[in-house]
C-alpha positions in Angstrom: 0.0 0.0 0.0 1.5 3.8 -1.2 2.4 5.6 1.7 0.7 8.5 2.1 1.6 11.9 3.3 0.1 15.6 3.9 0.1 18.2 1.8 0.5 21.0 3.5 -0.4 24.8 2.6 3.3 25.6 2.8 3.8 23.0 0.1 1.6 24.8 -2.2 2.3 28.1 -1.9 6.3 27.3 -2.6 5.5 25.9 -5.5 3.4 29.1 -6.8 6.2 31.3 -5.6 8.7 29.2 -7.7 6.6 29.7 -10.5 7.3 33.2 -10.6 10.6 32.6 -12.0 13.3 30.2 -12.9 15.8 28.8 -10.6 19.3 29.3 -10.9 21.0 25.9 -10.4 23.8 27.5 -7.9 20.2 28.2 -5.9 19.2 24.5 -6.2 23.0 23.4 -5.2 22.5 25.5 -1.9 19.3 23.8 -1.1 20.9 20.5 -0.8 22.6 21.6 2.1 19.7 23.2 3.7 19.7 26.6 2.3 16.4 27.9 1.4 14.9 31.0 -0.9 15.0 34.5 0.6 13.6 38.0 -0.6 16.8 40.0 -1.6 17.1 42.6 1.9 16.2 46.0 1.0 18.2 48.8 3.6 16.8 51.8 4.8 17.8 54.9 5.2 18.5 54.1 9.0 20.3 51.4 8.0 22.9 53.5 6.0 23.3 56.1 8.6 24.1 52.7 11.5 26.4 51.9 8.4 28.2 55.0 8.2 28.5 54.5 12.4 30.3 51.3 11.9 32.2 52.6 9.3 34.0 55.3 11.4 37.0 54.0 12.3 37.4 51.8 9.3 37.1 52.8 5.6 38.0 49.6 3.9 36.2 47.2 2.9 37.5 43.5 2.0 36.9 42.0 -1.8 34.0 39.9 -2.2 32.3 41.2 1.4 28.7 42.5 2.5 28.1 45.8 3.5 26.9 46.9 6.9 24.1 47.8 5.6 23.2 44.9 4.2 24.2 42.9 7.3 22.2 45.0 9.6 18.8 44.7 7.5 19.3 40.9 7.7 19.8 40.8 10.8 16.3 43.3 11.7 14.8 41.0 9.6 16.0 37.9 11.1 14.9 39.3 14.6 11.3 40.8 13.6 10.6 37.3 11.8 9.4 34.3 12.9 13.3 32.3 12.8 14.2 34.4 16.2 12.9 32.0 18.7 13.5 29.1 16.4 15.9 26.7 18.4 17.6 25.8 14.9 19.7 27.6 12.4 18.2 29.6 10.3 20.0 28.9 6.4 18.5 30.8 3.7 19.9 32.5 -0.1 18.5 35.2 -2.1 19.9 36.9 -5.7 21.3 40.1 -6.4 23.0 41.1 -3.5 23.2 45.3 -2.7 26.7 44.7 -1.9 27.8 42.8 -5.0 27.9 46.4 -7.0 30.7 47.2 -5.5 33.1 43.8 -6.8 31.3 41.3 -8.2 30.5 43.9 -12.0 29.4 42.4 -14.9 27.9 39.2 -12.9 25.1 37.9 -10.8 25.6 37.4 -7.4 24.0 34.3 -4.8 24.3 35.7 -0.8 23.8 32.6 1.6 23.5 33.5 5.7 23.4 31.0 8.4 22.3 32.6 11.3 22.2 31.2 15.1 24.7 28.1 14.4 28.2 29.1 16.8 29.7 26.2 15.7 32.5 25.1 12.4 30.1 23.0 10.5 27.8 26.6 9.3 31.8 27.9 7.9 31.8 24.6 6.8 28.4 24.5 5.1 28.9 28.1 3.7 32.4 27.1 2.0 31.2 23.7 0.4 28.1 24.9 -0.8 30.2 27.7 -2.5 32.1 25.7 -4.0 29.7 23.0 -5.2 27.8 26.3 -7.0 30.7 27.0 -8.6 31.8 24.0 -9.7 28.3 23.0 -11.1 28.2 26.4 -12.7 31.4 25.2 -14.7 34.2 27.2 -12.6 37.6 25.4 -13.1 40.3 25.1 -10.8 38.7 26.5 -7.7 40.7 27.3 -4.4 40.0 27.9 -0.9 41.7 30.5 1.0 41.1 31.0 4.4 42.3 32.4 7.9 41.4 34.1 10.4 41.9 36.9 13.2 39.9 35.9 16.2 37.2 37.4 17.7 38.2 40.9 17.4 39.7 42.0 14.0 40.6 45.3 15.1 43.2 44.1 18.3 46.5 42.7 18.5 46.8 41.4 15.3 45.9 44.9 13.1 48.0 46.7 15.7 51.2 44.5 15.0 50.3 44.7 11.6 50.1 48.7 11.4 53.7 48.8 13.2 55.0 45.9 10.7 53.7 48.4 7.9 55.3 51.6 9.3 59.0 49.8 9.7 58.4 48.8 6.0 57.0 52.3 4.2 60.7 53.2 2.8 60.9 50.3 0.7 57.4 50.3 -0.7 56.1 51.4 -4.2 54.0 54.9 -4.1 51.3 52.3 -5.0 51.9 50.5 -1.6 52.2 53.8 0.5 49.2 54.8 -0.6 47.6 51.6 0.7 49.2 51.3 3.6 47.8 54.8 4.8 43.9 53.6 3.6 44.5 50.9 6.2 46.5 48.0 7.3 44.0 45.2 6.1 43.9 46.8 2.4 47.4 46.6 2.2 47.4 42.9 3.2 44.9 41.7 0.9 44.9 44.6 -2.3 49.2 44.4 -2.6 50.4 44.6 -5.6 53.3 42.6 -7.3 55.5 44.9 -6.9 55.4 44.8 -2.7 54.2 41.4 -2.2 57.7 40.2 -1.1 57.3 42.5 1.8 54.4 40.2 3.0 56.6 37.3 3.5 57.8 39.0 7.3 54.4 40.1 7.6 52.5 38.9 11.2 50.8 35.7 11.1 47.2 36.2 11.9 46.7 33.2 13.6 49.3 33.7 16.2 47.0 36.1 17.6 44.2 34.0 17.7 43.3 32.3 20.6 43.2 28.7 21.2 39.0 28.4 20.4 39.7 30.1 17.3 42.8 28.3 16.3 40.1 24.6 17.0 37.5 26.3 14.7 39.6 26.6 12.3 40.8 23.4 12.4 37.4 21.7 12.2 36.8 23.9 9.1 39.3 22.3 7.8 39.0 18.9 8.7 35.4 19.1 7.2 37.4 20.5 3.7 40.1 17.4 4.0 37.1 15.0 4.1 35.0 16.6 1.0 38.9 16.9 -0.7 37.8 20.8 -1.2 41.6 22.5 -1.9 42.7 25.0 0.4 45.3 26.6 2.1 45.9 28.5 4.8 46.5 32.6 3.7 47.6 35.2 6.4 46.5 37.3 3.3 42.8 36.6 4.3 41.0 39.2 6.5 38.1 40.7 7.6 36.2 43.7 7.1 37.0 45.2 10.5 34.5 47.2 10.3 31.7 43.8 10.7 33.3 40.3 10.3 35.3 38.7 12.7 36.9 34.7 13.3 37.1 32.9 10.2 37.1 34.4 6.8 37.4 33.1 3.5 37.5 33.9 0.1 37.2 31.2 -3.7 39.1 31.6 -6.3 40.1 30.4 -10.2 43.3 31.5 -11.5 43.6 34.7 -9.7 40.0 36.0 -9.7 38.3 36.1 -6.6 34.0 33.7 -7.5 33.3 34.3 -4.0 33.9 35.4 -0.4 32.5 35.2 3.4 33.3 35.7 7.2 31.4 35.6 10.6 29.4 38.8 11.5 29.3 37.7 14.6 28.9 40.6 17.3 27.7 42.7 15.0 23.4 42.0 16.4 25.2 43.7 20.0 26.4 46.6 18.2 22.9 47.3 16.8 21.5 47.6 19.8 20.3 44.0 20.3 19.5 42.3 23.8 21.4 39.4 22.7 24.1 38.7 20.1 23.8 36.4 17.6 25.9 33.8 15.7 26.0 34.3 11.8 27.8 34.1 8.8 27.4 34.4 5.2 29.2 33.7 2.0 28.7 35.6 -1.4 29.2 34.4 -4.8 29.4 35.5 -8.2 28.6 33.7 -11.5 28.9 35.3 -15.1 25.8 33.3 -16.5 23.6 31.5 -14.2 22.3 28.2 -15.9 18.8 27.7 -15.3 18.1 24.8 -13.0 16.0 21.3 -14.4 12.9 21.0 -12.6 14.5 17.1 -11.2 16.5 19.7 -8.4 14.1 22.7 -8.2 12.7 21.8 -4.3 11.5 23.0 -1.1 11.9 21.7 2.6 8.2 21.0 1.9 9.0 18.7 -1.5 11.5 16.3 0.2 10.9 13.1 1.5 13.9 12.4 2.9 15.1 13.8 6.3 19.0 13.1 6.8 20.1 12.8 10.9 22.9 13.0 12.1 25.0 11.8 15.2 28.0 12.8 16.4 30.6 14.9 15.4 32.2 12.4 12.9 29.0 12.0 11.0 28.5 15.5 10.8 31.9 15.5 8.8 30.5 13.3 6.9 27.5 14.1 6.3 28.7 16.7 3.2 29.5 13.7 1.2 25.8 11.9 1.4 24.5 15.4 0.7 26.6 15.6 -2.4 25.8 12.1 -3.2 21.6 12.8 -3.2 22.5 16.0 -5.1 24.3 14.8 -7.9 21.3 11.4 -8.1 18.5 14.6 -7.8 16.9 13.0 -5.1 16.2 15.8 -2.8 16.5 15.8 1.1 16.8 18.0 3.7 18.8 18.2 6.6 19.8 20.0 10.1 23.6 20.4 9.6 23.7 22.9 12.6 21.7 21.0 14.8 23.9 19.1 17.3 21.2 17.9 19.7 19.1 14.6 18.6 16.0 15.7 19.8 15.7 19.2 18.1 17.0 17.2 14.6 13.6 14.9 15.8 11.7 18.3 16.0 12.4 19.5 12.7 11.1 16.0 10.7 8.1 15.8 12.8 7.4 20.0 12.1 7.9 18.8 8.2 6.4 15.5 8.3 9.4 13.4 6.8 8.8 10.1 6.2 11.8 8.9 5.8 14.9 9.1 7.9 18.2 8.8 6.7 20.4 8.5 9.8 24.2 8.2 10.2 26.3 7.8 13.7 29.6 7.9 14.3 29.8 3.9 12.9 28.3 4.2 10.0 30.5 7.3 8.8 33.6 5.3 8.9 31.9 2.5 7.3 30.7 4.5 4.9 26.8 3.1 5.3 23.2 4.8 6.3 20.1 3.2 8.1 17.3 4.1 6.0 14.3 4.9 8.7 10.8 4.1 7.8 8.9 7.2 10.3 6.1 5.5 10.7 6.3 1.8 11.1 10.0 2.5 12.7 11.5 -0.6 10.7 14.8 0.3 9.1 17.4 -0.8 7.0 21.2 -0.7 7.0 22.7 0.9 3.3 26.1 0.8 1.9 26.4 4.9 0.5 26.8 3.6 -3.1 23.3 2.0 -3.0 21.3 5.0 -0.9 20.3 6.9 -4.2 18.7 3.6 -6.1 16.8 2.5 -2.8 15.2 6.2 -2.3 14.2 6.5 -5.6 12.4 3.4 -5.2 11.1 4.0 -2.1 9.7 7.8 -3.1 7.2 5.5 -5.8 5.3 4.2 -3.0 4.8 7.6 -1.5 2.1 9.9 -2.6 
């Protein structure tokens, strides 16, 4: 007998509102790991004069980064909506970024957030989905560079590097000089060929950072090592001092920086909020968008397939049976940022799942699932290779 499951008024209405226009495939890539479809912010006036506030001390801005304008709208409008007093993450995309005038020119940019996840795996999330974007879009030779500064951009670390700078003005191109006196982190990341050798005694960033930084990082990329993303590791990465912080990042193919991201973490206190909250985002650029097939055009609502995860090591792997569903176009949803079992158990009851796809700590390191059947509880243990074949014959029998 076809299992049956509720439509919902949510379900409906997604697909009208996706009927509105086509979706980019980069958009479809980011839904795969949990990213859904946003209205592009739109900041106020206020929002430009906080801006300008922020701004103050600091009149760079980093390649391929938001504006605190933008930031601060998304953040109102993550606090005035209905994802404040969610108990989960809140990952959602939207087009044409306000910021992306400014360095992304001649293309199309895709803004992700994830907002109330503290820990590596939303840096994580942020940086693979990226990628995957680009890479499906038909970007060659993409490259991770990351770093980062700790929790405060403007401290030790830009004051060693302002003194490092000074010492260093008489052997500097008038190009250089006049970079160094826009600000220390301009210098760093905008250099020209001509100066980069001075860069080679320049401070190392994460020397600075303390010790919870220094284990973030480190599970960022642990989490790249196990999806064999390329990186490296670029004291030539930083912030926007202004409103990022911890871990930045930026892509790029043969030179030219696709995309960007940091934390904005701290920034919610600055504005005024009671409490702060945990974000970050990541912005990309593509020349052409390609129009995605409707086989990966989906909602939270549209999937079937709920993935849960254990345990730290199955979270690490839990990229790879995303990528595996993705690249099958079976599509499934998933709670990345959710550490505890019980508020993953929330989420698939809220969106009526029903099916479970479930990895612990065992089954990542033997690279198998257990394929959970929500209502009769009876499961199955899958080898990975096999998962994509056995939903696609399970999703027949559901209506």
């Amino acid at each position: 007998m076809a299992k049956k499951v509720k439509r919902s008024a949510k379900k409906k209405s997604g697909k009208a509102a996706r009927g509105r226009r086509r979706d980019w495939n980069a958009e479809c890539v980011a839904r795969w790991y949990g990213f859904i479809s946003a209205a592009t912010p739109a900041p106020t006036a206020e929002d430009r004069r906080i801006a300008a506030s922020l701004r103050k001390e600091d009149g760079y801005s980093a390649p391929a980064t938001l504006a605190p304008e933008e930031l601060a709208r998304i953040l109102f409008n993550h606090r005035d909506g209905e994802w404040f007093e969610k108990p989960y993450a809140h990952l959602f995309t939207y087009r044409k970024s306000p910021s992306g005038v400014a360095w992304a020119r001649g293309r199309e940019t895709l803004t992700l957030h994830a907002i109330g996840c503290a820990s590596a795996i939303a840096d994580a999330t942020l940086i693979k989905a990226s990628y995957s974007a680009l890479h499906e879009e038909g970007a060659k030779d993409l490259r991770v560079r990351l770093s980062t500064v700790g929790a405060d951009p403007r401290g030790a670390f830009s004051r060693e590097l302002s003194a490092f700078i000074r010492k260093k003005l008489g052997d500097l191109s008038q190009g250089g000089r006049e970079l160094a006196k826009r600000h220390p982190f301009a210098f760093v990341a905008q250099i020209g060929a001509a100066d980069e050798r001075v860069l080679d005694d320049m401070p190392d960033p994460l020397s600075f950072a303390p010790e919870e930084e220094r284990r973030r990082l480190a599970e960022v990329v642990e989490f790249l090592e196990v999806q064999q993303v390329p990186y490296e590791i670029d004291r030539r990465i930083v912030p926007d001092p202004a409103t990022s912080c911890r871990i930045c990042f930026r892509i790029e193919s043969a030179g030219e920086v696709l995309a960007g991201g940091a934390r904005y973490d701290g920034l919610a206190k600055k504005l005024g909020f009671k409490m702060d909250l945990s974000a970050a985002y990541a912005t990309v650029a593509l020349r052409k968008p390609k129009s995605a097939a409707a086989s990966c055009t989906f909602t939270p609502e549209d999937a079937r397939f709920y993935l849960l995860q254990i345990g730290a090591e199955a979270k690490r792997g839990s990229h790879l049976i995303l990528d595996t569903l993705r690249k099958a176009r079976i599509p499934v949803y998933q709670s990345l940022d959710c550490d505890k079992l019980s508020t993953q158990l929330g989420v698939a009851k809220r969106f009526e799942f029903p099916y479970l796809i479930v990895v612990g700590a065992r089954e990542a390191r033997e690279g198998t699932v257990i394929l959970r059947d929500a209502e009769s509880r009876t499961q199955e243990l899958l080898k990975l290779t096999d998962l994509p074949a056995r939903l696609k014959a399970v999703a027949k029998g559901i209506k």
